[in-house]
MIDOSE-1310 file (N, C-alpha, C; in nm, 2 decimals, decimal comma, always signed):
residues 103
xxxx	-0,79/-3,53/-5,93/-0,70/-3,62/-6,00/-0,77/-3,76/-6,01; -0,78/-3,79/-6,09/-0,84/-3,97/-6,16/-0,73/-4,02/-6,09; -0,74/-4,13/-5,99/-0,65/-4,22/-5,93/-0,61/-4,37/-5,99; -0,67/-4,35/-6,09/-0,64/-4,48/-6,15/-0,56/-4,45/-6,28
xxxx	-0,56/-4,30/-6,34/-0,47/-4,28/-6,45/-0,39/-4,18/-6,45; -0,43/-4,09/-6,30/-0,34/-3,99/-6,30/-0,38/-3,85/-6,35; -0,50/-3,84/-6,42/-0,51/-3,74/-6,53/-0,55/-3,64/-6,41; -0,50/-3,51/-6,43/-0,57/-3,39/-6,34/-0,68/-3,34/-6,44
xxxx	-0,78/-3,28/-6,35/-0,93/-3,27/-6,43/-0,92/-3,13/-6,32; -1,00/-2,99/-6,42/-1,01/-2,86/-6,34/-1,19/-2,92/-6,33; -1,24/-2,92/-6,22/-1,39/-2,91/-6,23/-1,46/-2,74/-6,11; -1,49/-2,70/-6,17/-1,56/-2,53/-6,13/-1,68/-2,56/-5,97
xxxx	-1,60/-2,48/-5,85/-1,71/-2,48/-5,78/-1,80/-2,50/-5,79; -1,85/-2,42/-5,89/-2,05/-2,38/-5,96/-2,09/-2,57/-5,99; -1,97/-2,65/-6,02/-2,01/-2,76/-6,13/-2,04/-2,88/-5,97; -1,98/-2,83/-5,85/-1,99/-2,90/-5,74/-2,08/-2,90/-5,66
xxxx	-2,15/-2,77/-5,65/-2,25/-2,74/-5,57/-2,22/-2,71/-5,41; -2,33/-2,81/-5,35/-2,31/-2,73/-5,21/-2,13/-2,85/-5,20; -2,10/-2,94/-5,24/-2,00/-3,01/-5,18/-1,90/-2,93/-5,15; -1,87/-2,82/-5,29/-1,74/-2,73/-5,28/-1,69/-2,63/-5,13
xxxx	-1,84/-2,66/-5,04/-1,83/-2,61/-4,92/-1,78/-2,67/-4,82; -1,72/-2,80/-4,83/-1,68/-2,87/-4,77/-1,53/-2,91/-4,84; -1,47/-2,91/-4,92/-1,36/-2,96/-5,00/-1,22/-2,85/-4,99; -1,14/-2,93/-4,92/-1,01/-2,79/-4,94/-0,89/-2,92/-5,01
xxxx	-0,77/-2,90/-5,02/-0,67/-2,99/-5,10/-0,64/-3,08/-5,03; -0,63/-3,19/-5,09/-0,61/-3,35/-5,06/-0,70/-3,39/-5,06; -0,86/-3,34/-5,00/-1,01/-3,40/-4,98/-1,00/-3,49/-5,10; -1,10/-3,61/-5,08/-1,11/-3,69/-5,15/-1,29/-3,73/-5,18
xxxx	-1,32/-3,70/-5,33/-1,43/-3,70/-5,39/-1,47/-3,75/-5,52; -1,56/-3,83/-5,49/-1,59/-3,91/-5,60/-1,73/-3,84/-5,67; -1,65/-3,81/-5,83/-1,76/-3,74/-5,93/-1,74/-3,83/-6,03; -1,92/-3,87/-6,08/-1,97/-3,91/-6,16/-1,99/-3,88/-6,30
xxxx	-1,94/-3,83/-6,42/-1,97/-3,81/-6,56/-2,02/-3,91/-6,56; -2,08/-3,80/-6,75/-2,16/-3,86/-6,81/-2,13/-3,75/-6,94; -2,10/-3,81/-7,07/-2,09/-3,69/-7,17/-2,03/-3,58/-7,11; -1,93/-3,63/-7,06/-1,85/-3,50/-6,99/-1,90/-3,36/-6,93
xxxx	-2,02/-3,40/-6,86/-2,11/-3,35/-6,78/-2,13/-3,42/-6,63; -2,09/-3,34/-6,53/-2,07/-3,35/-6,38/-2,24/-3,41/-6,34; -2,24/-3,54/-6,35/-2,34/-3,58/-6,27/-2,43/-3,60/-6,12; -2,31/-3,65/-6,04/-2,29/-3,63/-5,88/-2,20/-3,60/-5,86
xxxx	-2,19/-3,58/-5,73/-2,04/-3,56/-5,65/-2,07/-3,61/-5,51; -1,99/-3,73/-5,50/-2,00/-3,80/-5,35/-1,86/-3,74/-5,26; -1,93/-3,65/-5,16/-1,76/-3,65/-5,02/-1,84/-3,71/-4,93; -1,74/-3,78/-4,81/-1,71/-3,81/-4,71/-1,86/-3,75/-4,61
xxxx	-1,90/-3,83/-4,53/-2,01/-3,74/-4,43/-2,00/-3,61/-4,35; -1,82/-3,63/-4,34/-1,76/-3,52/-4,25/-1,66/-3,52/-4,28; -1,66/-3,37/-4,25/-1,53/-3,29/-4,30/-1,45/-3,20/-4,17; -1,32/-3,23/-4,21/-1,24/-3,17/-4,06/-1,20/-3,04/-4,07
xxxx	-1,23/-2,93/-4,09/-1,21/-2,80/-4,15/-1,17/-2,66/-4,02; -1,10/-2,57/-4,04/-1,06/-2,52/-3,95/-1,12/-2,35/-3,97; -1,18/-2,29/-3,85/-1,22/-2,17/-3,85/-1,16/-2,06/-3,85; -1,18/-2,01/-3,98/-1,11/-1,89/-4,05/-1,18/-1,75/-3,96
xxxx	-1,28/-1,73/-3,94/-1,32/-1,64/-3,86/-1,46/-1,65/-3,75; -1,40/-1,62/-3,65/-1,55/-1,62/-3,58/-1,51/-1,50/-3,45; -1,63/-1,47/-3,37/-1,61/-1,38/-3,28/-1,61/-1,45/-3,15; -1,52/-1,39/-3,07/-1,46/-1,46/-2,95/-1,56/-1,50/-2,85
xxxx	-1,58/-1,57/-2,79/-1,68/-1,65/-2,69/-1,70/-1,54/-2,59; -1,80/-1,49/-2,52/-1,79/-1,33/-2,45/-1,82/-1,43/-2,26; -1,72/-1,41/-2,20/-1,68/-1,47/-2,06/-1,77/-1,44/-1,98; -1,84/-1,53/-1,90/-1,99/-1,50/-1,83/-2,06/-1,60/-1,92
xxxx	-2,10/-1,56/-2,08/-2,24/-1,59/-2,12/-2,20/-1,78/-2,16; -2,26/-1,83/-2,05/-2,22/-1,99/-2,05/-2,34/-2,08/-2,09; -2,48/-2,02/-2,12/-2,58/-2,05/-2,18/-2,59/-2,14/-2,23; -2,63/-2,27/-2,18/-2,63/-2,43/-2,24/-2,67/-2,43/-2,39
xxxx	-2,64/-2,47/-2,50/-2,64/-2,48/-2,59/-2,62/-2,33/-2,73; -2,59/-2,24/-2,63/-2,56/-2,09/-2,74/-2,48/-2,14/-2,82; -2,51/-2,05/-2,95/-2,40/-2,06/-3,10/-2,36/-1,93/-3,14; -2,30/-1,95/-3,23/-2,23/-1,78/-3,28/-2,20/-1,88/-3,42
xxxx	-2,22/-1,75/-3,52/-2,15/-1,78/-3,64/-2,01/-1,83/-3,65; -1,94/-1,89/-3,74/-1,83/-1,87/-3,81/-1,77/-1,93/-3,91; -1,70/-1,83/-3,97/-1,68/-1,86/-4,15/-1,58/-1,96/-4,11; -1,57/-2,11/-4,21/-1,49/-2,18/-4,21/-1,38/-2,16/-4,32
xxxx	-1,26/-2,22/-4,34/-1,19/-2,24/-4,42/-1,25/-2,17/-4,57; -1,31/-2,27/-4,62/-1,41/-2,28/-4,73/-1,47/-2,12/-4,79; -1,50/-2,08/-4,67/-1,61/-1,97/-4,66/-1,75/-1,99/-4,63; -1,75/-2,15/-4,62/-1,98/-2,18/-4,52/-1,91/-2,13/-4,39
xxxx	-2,04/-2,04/-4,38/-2,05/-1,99/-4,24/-2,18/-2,07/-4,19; -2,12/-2,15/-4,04/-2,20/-2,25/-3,95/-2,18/-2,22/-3,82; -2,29/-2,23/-3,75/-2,33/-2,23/-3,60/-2,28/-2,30/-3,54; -2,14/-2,23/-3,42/-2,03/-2,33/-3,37/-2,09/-2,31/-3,23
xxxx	-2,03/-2,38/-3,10/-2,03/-2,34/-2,97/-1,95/-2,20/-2,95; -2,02/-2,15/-2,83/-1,94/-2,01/-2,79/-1,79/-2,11/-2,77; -1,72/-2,21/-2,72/-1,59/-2,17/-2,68/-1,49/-2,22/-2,81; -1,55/-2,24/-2,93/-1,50/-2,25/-3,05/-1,44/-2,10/-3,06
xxxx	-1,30/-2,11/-3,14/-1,21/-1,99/-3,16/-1,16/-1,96/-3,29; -1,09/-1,87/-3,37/-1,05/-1,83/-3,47/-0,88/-2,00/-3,47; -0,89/-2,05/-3,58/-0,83/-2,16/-3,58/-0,81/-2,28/-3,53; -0,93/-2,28/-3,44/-0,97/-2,46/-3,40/-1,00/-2,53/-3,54
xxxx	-0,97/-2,62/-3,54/-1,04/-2,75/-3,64/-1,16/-2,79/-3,58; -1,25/-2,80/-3,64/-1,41/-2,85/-3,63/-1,46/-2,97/-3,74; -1,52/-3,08/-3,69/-1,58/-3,19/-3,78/-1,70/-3,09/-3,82; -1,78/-3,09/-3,93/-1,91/-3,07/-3,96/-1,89/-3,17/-4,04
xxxx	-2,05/-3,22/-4,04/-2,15/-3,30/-4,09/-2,17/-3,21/-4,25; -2,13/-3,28/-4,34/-2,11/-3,23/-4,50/-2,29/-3,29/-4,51; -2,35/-3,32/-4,48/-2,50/-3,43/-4,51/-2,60/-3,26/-4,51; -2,52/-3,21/-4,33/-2,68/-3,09/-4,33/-2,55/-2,94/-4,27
xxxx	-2,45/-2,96/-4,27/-2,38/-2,84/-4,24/-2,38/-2,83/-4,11; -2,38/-2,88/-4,02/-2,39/-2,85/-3,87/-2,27/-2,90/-3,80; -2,21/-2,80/-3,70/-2,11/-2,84/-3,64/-2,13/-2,98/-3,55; -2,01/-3,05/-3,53/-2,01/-3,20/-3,48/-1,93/-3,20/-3,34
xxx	-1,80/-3,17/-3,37/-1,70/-3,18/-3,22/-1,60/-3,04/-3,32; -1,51/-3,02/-3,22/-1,37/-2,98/-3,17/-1,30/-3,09/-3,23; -1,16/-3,07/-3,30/-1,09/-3,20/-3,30/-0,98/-3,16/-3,23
């Protein structure tokens, strides 16, 4: 939505790039036209997104810095800590994709 006129604008994943991996409703992003052609797309450094799937942290393996996959909200799948779970909220770094904290 244009905040200054209101107008709602449909713009296509494809037309966002990697940003659309970070973006769920309310996110707030500033896209650049030009001849009504998607120039940039500026979000936020970090994004607070919650984990849609991952596999459960296995009890014993406490391995200083281990990761496990898991698919976010979105659908990027990023390398969390083992004691990250299926619907924690997680900051990632929108810059390189990498998990940041627990929120």
């Amino acid at each position: 939505m244009d905040t200054d006129s209101y107008d709602q604008m449909t713009v296509t994943p494809a037309a966002l790039g990697d940003a659309a991996d970070y973006l769920v409703e309310q996110a707030m992003a500033i896209i650049a036209y030009h001849n009504g052609e998607i120039i940039t797309v500026e979000i936020p450094a970090s994004a607070e997104l919650v984990i849609a799937e991952t596999e459960p942290g296995v009890q014993g393996d406490r391995v200083s810095g281990a990761r496990k996959p898991a698919t976010l909200e979105t659908g990027k799948v990023i390398q969390v800590p083992l004691f990250v779970n299926v619907g924690d909220k997680v900051k990632v770094d929108t810059r390189t994709g990498d998990y940041v904290t627990r929120v």
